[in-house]
N, C-alpha and C positions, 0 to 999 in steps of 0.2 A: 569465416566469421563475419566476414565485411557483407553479404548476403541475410546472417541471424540479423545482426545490426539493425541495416536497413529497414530490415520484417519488423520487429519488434518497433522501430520507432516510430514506423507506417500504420502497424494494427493499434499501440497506445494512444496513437494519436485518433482515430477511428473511435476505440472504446471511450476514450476519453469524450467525445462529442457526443457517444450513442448515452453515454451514463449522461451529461449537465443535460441533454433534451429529455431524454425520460424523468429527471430528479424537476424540471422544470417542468414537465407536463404534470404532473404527477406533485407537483409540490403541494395541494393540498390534503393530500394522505397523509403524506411524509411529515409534515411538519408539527403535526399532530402527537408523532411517535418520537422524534428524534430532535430535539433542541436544539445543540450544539454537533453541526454534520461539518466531518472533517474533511478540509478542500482535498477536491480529486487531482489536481495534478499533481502533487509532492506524491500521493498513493499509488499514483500512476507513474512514476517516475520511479518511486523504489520497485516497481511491478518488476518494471522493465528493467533494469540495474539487478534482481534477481532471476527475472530470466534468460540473459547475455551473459552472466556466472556462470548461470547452470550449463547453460548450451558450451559455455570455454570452457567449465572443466571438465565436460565429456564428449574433450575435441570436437564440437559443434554437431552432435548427435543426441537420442536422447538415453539415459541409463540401459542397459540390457534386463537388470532384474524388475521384475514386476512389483508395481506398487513405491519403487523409488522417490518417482516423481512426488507422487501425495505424501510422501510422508517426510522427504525436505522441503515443501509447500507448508506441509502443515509446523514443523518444529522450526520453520524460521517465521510462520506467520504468530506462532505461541508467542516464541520470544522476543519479539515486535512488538505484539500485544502488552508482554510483561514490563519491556522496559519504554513504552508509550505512557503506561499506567503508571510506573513508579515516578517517573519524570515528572508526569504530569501532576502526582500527588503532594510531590518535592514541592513545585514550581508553586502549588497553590499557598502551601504552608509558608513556604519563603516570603511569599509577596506579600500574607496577611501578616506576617511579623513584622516585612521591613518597613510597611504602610504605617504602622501604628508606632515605630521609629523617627519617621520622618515627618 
């Protein structure tokens, strides 16, 4: 496991640079489409904290059945998704009530 580790915080840290140069070469496309772009490291940090789980829980290999991978990729990226969205919908509502409290 001391090897996945290592990989994992060597390649995050890699993708993590290839993504801010390309989002910075590239920022006039982008900026166009996407307002509020959510910082890469925290995304890249839970990348990686999901796949240092994956690789422990299946004693540092990858699944045997076909299609595994993608599809706890996909239902932990759903429910990320779900609860990024609720929180964040919370967080807006909160702050425009306690604003006009205060």
């Amino acid at each position: 496991m001391l090897k996945v580790n290592i990989l994992a915080i060597l390649v995050s840290g890699i993708l993590m640079m290839l993504t801010g140069v390309g989002l910075y070469l590239f920022r006039a496309y982008v900026s166009d489409y996407i307002r509020f772009f959510l910082p890469i490291p925290p995304l890249a940090v839970a990348a990686y904290v999901f796949v240092f789980n994956m690789f422990k829980h299946y004693q540092g290999d990858l699944p045997a059945e076909n299609g595994k991978v993608f599809s706890e990729l996909f239902l932990s990226t759903l429910s990320a998704a779900v609860i990024f969205g609720l929180f964040t919908f919370f967080l807006i509502i909160i702050i425009n009530v306690a604003k006009k409290h205060i």
